[in-house]
N, C-alpha and C positions, 0 to 999 in steps of 0.2 A: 149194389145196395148201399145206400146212405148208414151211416153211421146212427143217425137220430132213428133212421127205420130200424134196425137192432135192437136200439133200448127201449125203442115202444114193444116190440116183439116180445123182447125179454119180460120187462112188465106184465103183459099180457101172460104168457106160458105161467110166472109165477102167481100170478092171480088166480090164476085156473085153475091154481091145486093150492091151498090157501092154506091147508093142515100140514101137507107132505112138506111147503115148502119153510111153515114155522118150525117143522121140526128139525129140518137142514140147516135151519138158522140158530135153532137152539142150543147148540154147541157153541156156536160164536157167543150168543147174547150170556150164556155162565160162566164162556173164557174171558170176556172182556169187564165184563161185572165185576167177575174175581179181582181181577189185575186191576181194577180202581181202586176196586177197594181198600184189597190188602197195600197196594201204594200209598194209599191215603194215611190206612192206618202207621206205615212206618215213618211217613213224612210229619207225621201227626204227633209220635212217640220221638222221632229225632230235635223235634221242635219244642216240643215239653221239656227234653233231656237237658237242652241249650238253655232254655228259658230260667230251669232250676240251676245250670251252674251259674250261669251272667248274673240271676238274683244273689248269689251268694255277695258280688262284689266286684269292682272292676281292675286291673290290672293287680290280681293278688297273686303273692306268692302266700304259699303254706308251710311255717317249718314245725314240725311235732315232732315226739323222743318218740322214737322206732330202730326199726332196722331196712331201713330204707338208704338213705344216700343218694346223690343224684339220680335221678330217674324213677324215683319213688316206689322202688323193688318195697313190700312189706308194707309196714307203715300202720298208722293207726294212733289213738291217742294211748300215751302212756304204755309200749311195750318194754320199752328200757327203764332202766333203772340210771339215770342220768340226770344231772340240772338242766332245768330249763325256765330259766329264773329273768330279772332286770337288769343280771349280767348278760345273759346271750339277749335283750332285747338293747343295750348299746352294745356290744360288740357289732347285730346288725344296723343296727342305726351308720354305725361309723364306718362299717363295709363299702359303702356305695354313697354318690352326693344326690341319686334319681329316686331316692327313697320321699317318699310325700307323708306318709303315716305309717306306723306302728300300732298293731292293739291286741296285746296279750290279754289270752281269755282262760276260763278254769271254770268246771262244770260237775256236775252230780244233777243227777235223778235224784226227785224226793216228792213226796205226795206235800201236794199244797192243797189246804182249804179255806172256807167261807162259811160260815152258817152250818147248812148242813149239804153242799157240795163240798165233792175233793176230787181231786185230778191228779195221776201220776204224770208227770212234766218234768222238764229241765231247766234247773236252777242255773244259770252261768252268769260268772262276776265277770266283769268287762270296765273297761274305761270310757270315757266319754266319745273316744274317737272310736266305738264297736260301729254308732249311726251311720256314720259317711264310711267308714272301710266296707261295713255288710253289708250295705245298701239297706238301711231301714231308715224308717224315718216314725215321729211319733205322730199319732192322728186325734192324741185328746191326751189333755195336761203338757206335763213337759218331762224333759229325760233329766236324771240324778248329776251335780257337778262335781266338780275337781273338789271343792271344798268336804262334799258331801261322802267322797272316797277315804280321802284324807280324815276325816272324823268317822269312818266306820257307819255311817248314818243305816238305822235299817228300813230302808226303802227298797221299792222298786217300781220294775217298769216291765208290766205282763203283755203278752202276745195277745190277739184279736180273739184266738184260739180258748185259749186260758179263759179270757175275758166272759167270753160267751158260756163258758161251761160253769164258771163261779157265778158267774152275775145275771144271765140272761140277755134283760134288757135295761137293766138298773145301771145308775153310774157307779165304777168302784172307784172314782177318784177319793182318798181317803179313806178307803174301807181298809183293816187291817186283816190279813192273812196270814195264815201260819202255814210255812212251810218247812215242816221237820218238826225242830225244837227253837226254829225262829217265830216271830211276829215280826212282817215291812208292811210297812205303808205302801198305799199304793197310791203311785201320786203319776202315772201315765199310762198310756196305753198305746202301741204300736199297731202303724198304719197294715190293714192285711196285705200279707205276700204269696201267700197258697201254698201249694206241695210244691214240697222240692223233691223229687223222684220218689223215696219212698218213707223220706222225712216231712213231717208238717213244719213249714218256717214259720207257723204262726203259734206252734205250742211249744213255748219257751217264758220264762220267767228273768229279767234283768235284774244285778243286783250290782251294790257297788265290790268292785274285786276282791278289795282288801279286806272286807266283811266276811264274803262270801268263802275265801281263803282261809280266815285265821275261825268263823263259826261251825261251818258245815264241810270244806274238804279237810281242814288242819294240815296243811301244807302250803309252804311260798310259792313253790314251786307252780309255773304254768303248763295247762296242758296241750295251748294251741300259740302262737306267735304268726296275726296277719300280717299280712306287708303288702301296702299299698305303694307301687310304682306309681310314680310323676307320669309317666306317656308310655303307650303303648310300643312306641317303638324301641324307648329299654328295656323293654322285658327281660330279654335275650341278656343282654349285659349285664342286669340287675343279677340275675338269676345267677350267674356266674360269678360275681365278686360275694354275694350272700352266701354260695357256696365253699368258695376256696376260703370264705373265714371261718364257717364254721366248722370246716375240714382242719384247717390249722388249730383250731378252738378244742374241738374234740379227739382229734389226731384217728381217726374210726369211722369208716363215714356210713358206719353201720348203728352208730348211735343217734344219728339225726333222720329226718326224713323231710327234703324239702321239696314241695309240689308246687307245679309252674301252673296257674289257673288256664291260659291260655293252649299249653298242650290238654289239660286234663279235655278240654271241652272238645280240640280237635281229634283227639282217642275215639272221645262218645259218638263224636258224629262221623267218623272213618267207621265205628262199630256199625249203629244206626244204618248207615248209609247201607252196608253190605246187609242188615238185616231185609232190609227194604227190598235189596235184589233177590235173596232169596223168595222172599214171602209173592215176588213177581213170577219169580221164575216155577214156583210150582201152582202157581195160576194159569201161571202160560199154556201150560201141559194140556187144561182144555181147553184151549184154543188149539194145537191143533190135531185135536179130538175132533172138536168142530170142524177142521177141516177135510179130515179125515168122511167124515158124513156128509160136507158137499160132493166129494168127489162122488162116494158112492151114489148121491141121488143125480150128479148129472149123466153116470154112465147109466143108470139106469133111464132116467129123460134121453140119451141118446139110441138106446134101444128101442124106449115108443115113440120115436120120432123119427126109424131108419127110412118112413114111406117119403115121411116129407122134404128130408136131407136129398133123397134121390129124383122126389119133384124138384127142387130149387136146383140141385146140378144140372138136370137134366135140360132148364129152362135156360142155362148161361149161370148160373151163380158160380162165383172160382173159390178154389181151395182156402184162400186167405177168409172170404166174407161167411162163409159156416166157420172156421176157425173163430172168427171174433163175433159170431152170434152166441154160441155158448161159453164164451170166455165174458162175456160181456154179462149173461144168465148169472154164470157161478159169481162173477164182481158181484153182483147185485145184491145177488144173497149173504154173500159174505159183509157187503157194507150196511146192508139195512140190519144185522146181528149187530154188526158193532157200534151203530147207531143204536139202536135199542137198547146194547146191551152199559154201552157210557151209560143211559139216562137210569139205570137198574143199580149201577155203581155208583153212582153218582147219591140216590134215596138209601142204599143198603149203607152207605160210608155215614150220610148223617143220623141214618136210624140208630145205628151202631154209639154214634156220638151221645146222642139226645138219652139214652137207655142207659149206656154203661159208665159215660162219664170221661172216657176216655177221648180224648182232644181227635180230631183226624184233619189231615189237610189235602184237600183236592187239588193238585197241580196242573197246570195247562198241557207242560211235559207229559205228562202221564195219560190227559186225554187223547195227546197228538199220539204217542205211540201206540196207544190200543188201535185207535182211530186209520193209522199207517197198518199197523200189523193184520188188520183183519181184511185190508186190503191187499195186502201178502198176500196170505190165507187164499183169500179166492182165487186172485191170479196162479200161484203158486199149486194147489190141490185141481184147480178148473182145469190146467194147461192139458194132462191126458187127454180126461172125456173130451175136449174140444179139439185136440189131434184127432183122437179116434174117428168123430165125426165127420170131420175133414176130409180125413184119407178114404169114406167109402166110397166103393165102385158105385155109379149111378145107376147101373143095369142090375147089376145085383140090388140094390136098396131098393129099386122099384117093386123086384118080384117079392120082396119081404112081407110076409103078413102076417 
């Protein structure tokens, strides 16, 4: 018997019973839907994670007063009671020659308003080089200068975020804001950058440092020191000389806390990554569930087929060509679930997107594996019932009724 004669056969037998045999598929079609999905969603959540730290800024280090030290055990703004001043920002300057920028920053929460909007946000003083180390840029007016530091100017430069909640659709360029017991101008506005995991980068407030310092924190002192590396390939070395100074600097390497941007990101997505298998791995489970229910419906199809099994031996057909008429059956089933069941993960992964907000991403990977596994599945779950068939006596199967 011809090979293409089987899978007509097979077609036919599954057509013939059109309920029994959606329901043997129905295992496949929620094991493999799962596994899209929930792959999506962690490839979707790993992709977010990346996206939020890379906006932060490109080849940074982070040094803040903690109790951190290499490898950034603890950590935090302001746990120690330590300087962290224009001294440790040329001590790092002068650590390394791969340094491209510096930009000490200093922050508080304070409700700022307009009119009769107010918004609790964060006030943080920065230097002009916060743009290019943070990765922000401005998308209406212009951002506060050197000059305008250095004279205390009460200005600033509000996030898209800010913008929207004070202003709506009005321009603030010029509008004056009170945030605290300040009044700044408001002479720019920053381009949107979205969430950052579980902080919005667009609700923040820019002020010049030294304002922001001696008005509203009343301390010199910084609470954050970026450090933009020259090329990705000094990280590693950067990282290392910025260390052993400020380890010589502090003599405690429990007073500082300095974070390598490029591990933090490969952490998240080593995290991410395993969340992903998990979230696959207890999809998997009904799959083979699913599997489990073809077997049983093709020992039961071998059962109401034992007259026919012993026509076809009895006419010449060999052990092999029943072996791979029901092996071929159980494929079928198992591959038209997991065809179905991609296109079910596929609509549940964007429903899920479209509804919650929440980013997903569909992989190629992830449809080949459901797509391989559920061809497992049937080979794997079919191989019994298609021995069994195989091995019956033809004299006996005839007398079966």
């Amino acid at each position: 018997m011809k090979a293409s004669e089987n899978i007509m056969m097979a077609v036919r037998n599954i057509l013939s019973n059109k309920i029994r045999s959606f329901l043997t598929m129905l295992g496949i079609i929620i094991g493999v839907g799962a596994v899209i999905t929930m792959i999506s969603i962690g490839e979707g959540a790993k992709s977010r994670i990346t996206d939020s730290i890379t906006a932060m800024g490109s080849n940074l280090l982070i040094v803040t007063r903690g109790r951190g030290g290499r490898g950034g055990r603890g950590g935090g703004f302001g746990q120690a009671a330590v300087s962290l001043g224009q001294k440790e920002v040329e001590l790092i300057h002068n650590s390394s020659l791969h340094i491209k920028t510096i930009a000490p920053e200093v922050r508080t929460n304070q409700t700022v308003a307009y009119g009769g909007n107010s918004i609790s946000t964060t006030i943080q003083g920065c230097t002009v080089d916060f743009l290019s180390v943070r990765n922000y840029r401005v998308a209406l007016g212009r951002f506060f200068s050197e000059d305008e530091i250095a004279r205390r100017r009460r200005v600033a430069v509000i996030g898209s975020y800010v913008a929207r909640e004070l202003f709506g659709d009005s321009n603030p360029l010029g509008a004056i804001i009170k945030a605290g017991r300040l009044r700044l101008e408001v002479i720019g506005v920053l381009a949107e950058k979205g969430q950052s995991g579980f902080n919005n980068s667009d609700d923040l407030v820019l002020a010049p440092l030294v304002m922001v310092q001696q008005k509203l924190v009343g301390s010199k002192d910084y609470q954050a020191i970026y450090i933009q590396v020259e090329n990705e390939e000094f990280m590693e070395s950067t990282y290392g000389q910025v260390y052993t100074a400020l380890l010589e600097h502090y003599q405690d390497e429990e007073k500082f806390n300095l974070r390598n941007q490029a591990e933090i990101l490969a952490t998240v997505q080593e995290s991410s990554q395993t969340f992903t298998f998990l979230l696959a791995g207890i999809a998997a489970v009904s799959l083979l569930v699913g599997g489990i229910g073809i077997m049983n419906i093709m020992l039961v199809s071998v059962t109401e087929r034992i007259r026919e099994i012993g026509i076809r031996k009895a006419i010449g057909a060999r052990k092999e060509e029943i072996l791979s008429l029901f092996l071929i059956e159980a494929v079928m089933l198992s591959l038209s679930g997991g065809l179905i069941g991609i296109l079910l993960g596929y609509l549940a992964a964007q429903i899920m997107a479209s509804f919650s907000g929440w980013a997903t991403t569909i992989t190629l990977p992830s449809i080949l594996l459901s797509f391989v596994f559920s061809i497992a599945i049937g080979l794997f779950f079919g191989v019994y019932p298609a021995y069994k068939a195989s091995g019956l006596n033809p004299i006996e199967a005839l007398r079966h009724e």
